[in-house]
C-alpha positions as CSV (number, residue, x, y, z in Angstrom):
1,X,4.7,-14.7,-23.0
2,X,6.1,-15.3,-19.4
3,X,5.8,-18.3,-17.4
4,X,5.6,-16.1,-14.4
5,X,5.0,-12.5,-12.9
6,X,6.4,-11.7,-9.9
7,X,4.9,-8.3,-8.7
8,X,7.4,-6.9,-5.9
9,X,11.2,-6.9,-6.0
10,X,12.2,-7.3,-2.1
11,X,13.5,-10.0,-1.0
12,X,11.3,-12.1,-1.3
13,X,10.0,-11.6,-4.7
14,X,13.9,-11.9,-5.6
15,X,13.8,-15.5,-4.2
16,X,10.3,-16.5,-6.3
17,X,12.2,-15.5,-9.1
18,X,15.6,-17.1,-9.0
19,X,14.0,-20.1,-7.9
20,X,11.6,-20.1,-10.8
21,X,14.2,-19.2,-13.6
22,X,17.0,-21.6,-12.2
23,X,13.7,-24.3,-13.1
24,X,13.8,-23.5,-16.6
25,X,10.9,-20.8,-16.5
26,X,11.0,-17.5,-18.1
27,X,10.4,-14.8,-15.3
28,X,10.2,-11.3,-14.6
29,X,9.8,-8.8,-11.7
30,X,7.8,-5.8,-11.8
31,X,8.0,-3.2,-8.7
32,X,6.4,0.3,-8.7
33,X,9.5,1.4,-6.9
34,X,13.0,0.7,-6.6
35,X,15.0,-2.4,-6.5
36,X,13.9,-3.7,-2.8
37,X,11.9,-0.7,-2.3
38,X,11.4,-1.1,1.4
39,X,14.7,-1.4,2.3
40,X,15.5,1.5,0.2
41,X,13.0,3.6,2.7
42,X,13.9,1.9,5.6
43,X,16.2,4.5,8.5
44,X,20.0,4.9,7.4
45,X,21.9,2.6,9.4
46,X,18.7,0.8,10.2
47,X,20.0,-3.0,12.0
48,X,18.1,-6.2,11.2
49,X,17.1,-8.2,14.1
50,X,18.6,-11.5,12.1
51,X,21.8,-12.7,11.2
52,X,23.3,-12.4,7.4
53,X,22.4,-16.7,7.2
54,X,18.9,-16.0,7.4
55,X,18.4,-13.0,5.1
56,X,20.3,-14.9,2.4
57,X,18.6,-16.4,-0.9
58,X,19.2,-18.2,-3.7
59,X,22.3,-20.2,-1.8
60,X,24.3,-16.4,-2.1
61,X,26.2,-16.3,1.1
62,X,26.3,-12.7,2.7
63,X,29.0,-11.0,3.5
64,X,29.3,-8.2,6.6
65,X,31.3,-7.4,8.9
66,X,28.4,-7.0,11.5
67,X,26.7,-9.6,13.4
68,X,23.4,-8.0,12.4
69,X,23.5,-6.9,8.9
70,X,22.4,-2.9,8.2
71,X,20.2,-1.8,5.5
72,X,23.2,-1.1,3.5
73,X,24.6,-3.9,3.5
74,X,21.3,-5.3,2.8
75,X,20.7,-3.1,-0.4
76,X,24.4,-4.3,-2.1
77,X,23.0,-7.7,-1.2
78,X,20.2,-8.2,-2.9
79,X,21.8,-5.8,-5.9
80,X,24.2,-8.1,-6.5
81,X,22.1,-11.3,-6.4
82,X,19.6,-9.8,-9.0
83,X,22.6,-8.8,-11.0
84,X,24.6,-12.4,-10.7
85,X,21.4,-14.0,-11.5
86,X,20.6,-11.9,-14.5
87,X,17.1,-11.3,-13.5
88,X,14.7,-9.5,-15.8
89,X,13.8,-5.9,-13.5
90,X,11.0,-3.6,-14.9
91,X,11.2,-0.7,-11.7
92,X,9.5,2.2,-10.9
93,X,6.5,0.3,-12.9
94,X,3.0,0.7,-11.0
95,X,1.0,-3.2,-11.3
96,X,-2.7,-2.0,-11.9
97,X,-5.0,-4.5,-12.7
98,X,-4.9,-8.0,-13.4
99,X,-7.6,-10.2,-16.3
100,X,-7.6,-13.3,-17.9
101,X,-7.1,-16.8,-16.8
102,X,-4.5,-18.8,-15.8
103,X,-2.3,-19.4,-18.6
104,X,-3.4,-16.4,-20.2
105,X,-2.7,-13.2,-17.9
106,X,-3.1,-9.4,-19.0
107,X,-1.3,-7.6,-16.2
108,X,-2.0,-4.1,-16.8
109,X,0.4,-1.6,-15.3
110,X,1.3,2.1,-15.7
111,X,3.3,2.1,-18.6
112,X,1.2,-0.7,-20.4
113,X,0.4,-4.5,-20.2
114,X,2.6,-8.0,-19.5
115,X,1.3,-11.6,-20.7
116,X,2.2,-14.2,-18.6
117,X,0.8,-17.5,-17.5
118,X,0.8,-17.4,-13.9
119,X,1.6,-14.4,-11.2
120,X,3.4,-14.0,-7.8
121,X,2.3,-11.4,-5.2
122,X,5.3,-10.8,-3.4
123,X,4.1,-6.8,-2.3
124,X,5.0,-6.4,1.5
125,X,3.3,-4.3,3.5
126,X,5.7,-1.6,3.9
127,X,3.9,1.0,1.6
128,X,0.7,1.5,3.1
129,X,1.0,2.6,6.9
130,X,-1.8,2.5,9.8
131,X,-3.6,5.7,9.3
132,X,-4.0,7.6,13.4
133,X,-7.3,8.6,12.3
134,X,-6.8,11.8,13.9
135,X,-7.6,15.8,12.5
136,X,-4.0,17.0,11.2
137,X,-2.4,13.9,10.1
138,X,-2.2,14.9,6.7
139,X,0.2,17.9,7.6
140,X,3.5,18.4,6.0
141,X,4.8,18.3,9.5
142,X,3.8,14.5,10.3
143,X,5.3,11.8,8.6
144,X,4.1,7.8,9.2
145,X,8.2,7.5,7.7
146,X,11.5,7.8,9.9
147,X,14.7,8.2,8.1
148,X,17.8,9.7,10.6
149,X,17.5,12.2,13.5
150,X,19.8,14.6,12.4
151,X,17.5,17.5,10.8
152,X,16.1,17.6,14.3
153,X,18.5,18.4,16.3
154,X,17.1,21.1,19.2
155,X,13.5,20.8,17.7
156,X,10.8,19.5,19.9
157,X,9.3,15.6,18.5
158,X,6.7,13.5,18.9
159,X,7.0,10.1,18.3
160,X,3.2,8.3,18.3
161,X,4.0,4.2,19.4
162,X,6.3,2.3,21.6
163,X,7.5,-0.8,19.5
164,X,10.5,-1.2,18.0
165,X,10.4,1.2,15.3
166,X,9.2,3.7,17.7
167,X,11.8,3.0,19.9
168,X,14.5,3.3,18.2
169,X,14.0,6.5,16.5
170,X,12.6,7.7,19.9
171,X,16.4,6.5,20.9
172,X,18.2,8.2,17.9
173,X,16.3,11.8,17.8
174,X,17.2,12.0,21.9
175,X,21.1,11.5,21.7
176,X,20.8,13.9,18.6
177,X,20.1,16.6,20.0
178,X,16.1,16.4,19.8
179,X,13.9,16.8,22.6
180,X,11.2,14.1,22.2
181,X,7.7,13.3,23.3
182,X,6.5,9.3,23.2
183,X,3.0,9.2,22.9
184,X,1.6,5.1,23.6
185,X,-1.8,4.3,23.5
186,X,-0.7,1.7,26.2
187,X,0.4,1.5,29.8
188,X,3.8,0.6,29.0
189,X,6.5,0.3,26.3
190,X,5.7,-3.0,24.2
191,X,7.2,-6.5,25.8
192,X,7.4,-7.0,21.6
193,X,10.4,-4.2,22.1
194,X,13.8,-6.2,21.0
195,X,15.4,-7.0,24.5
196,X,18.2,-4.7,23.8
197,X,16.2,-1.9,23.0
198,X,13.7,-2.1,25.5
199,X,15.8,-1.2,29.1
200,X,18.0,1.4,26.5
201,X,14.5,3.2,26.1
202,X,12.7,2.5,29.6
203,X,15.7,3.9,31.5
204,X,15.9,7.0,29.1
205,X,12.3,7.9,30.2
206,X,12.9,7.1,33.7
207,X,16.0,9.9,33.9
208,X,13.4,12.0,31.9
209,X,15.8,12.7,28.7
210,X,12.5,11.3,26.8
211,X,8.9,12.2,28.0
212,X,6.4,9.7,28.0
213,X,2.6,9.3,28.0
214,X,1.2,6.4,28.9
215,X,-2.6,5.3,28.1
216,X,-2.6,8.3,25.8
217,X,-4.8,9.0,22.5
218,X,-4.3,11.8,19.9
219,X,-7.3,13.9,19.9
220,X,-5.6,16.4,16.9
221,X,-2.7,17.4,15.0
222,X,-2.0,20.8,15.0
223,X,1.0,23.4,13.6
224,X,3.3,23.6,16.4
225,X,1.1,21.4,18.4
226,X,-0.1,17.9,19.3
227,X,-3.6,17.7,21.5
228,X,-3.6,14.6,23.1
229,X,-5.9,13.1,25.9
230,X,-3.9,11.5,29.1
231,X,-5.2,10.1,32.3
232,X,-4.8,13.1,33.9
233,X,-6.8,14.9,31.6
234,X,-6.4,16.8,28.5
235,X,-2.5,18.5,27.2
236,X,-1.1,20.2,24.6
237,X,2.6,18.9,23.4
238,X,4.2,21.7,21.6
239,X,6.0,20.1,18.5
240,X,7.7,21.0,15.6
241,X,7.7,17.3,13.8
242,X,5.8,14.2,14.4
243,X,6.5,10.6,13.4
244,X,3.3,8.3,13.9
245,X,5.3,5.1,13.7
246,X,2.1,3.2,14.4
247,X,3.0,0.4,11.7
248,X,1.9,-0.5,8.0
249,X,-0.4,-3.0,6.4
250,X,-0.3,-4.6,3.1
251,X,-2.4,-2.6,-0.2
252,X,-5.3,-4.5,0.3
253,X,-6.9,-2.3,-2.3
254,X,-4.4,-3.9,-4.9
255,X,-4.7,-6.9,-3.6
256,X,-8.6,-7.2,-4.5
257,X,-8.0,-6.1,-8.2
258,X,-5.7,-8.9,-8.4
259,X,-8.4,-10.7,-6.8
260,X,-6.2,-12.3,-4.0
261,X,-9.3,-13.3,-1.9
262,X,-9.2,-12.8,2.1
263,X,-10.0,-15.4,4.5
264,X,-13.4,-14.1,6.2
265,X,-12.5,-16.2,9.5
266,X,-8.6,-13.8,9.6
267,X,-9.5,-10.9,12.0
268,X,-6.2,-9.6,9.8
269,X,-7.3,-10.6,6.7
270,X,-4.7,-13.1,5.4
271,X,-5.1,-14.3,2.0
272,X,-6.9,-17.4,1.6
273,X,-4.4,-19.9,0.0
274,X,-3.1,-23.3,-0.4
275,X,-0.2,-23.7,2.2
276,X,1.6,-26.6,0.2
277,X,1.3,-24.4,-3.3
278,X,0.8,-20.8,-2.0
279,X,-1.8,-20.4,-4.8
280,X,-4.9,-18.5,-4.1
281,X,-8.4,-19.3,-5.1
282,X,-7.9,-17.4,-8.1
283,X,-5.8,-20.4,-10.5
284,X,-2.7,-19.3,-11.6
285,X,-2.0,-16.5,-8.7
286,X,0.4,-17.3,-6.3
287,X,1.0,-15.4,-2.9
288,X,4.3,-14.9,-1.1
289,X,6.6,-13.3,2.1
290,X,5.0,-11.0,3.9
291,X,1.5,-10.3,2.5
292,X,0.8,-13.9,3.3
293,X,-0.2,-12.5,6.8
294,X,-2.3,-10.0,5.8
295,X,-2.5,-7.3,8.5
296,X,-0.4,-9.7,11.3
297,X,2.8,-8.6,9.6
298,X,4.8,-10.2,11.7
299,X,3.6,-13.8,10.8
300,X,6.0,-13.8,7.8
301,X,9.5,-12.6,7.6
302,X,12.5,-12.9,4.9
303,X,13.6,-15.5,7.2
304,X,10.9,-17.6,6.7
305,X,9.0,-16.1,3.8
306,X,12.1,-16.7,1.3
307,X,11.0,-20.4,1.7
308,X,7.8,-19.7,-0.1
309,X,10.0,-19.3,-3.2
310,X,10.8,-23.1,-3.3
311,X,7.2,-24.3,-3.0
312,X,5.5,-22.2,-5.8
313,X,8.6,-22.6,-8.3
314,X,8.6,-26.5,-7.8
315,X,4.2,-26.4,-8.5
316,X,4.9,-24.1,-11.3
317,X,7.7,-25.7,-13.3
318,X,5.6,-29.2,-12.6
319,X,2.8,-27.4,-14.1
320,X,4.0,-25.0,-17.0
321,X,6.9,-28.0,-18.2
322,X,4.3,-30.6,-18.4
323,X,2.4,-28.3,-20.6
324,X,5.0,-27.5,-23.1
């Protein structure tokens, strides 16, 4: 039986576990998708907004060349940690259900079922994005997922949002070729917009290489079209592609079968847990990184969630080495 199950092999979850196993405890990782999933789906050539220092675990330094790391220099990171530390991986494994008691945990997955004493939710947010809510977005045509701009070039795009993400590919798809449409539900591009992103995008719109709509909704997706409602009334954005970047939220369905309870006074539905522990109301079940925010995903970074790690391994080796 395992001391512990972390469930999620990002960064963080890579932390809970080296910190756990370096405390004597015998560990393992489970992740329905590939090692650090959601940098593995994040845009080619994507650039974190923090320096390699921060994004570092497990005292690995981490070498670039870049002030601001990229994704792939991100992905050989983290490879190489999990490989140095020798941690036990079970990918492209789908976490289903959780029973038992602490001390005695079924976790039931899709290829069958893990004992282990205690559990670590360490699942991100990056699977499940904000639905529009609109006729249409279900079409092969619309994707909630932006990788590089190059398949576009001379197509017409709609990109829905005006944060970062938004931005950026709004950025990209332009100087590729792409003539694109930025839909915002808002009167402006977001102050939330990194600084040197934000005048990069304004003045783009204001020379008209991008078209904006401010204070706009989507009313319907259609082939070859977007209807959208503008202060000026209603228009039709002809389109070939759209990319709702309109953000992501943590599988709260998953979350409830591993009875991770939220805290009713959270408009975004945190998890209710001891900040000293990170264990939930459910004994035994631990919470970490990202998901500790709930819907406010940007409460809890790797900068900051990676810390997490050190508090629950410290409660659990007290716990599970006293026991022995």
């Amino acid at each position: 039986m395992l001391d512990v199950l972390i469930i999620g092999a990002g960064p963080v979850g890579l932390a809970c576990a080296l910190e756990a196993q370096r405390k004597g405890l015998q560990v393992a990782l489970v992740e329905k998708g590939a090692l650090v999933n959601s940098l593995v789906g994040y845009p080619t050539n994507m650039e974190f907004f923090s320096t390699p220092e921060l994004l570092e675990i497990g005292g690995y330094p981490f070498p670039t060349s870049h002030y601001k790391p990229l994704r792939e220099d991100g992905l050989d990171y983290y490879q190489r940690v999990a490989t140095s530390e020798k941690l036990t991986l079970r990918l492209h494994e789908r976490v289903l259900n959780l029973t038992g008691e602490q001390g005695n945990f079924t976790v039931t997955t899709d290829k069958g079922e893990i004992q282990t004493r205690n559990v670590v939710v360490a699942t991100g947010f990056y699977d499940v994005p904000n639905p529009l809510n609109v006729l249409g977005e279900d079409l092969p045509h619309v994707s909630h997922y932006y990788k590089e701009p190059y398949q576009h070039a001379t197509q017409n795009i709609v990109v829905v949002g005006a944060k970062n993400s938004s931005a950026k590919a709004a950025l990209q798809l332009t100087r590729a070729g792409a003539n694109v449409t930025l839909l915002v539900r808002g009167s402006e591009v977001s102050d939330s917009v990194k600084y040197w992103i934000r005048p990069d995008l304004v003045n783009r719109i204001a020379e008209g290489r991008i078209t904006a709509h401010f204070n706009t909704t989507i009313v319907a997706i259609r082939p070859g079209a977007v209807d959208v409602l503008t202060p000026a009334g209603p228009l039709t954005v002809p389109t070939d592609f759209v990319y709702a970047l309109t953000g992501y939220h943590p599988d709260e369905a998953l979350l409830g079968r591993l009875g991770v309870e939220p805290d009713p006074a959270d408009e975004a539905r945190a998890p209710l847990f001891d900040p000293a522990t990170h264990e939930t109301t459910r004994p035994g079940l631990f919470v970490a990184g990202t998901v500790c925010g709930g819907r406010a995903t940007s409460r809890w970074f790797i900068e900051n969630g990676r810390h997490h790690a050190q508090l629950i391994a410290a409660h659990l080796a007290a716990g599970v080495l006293q026991s022995v």
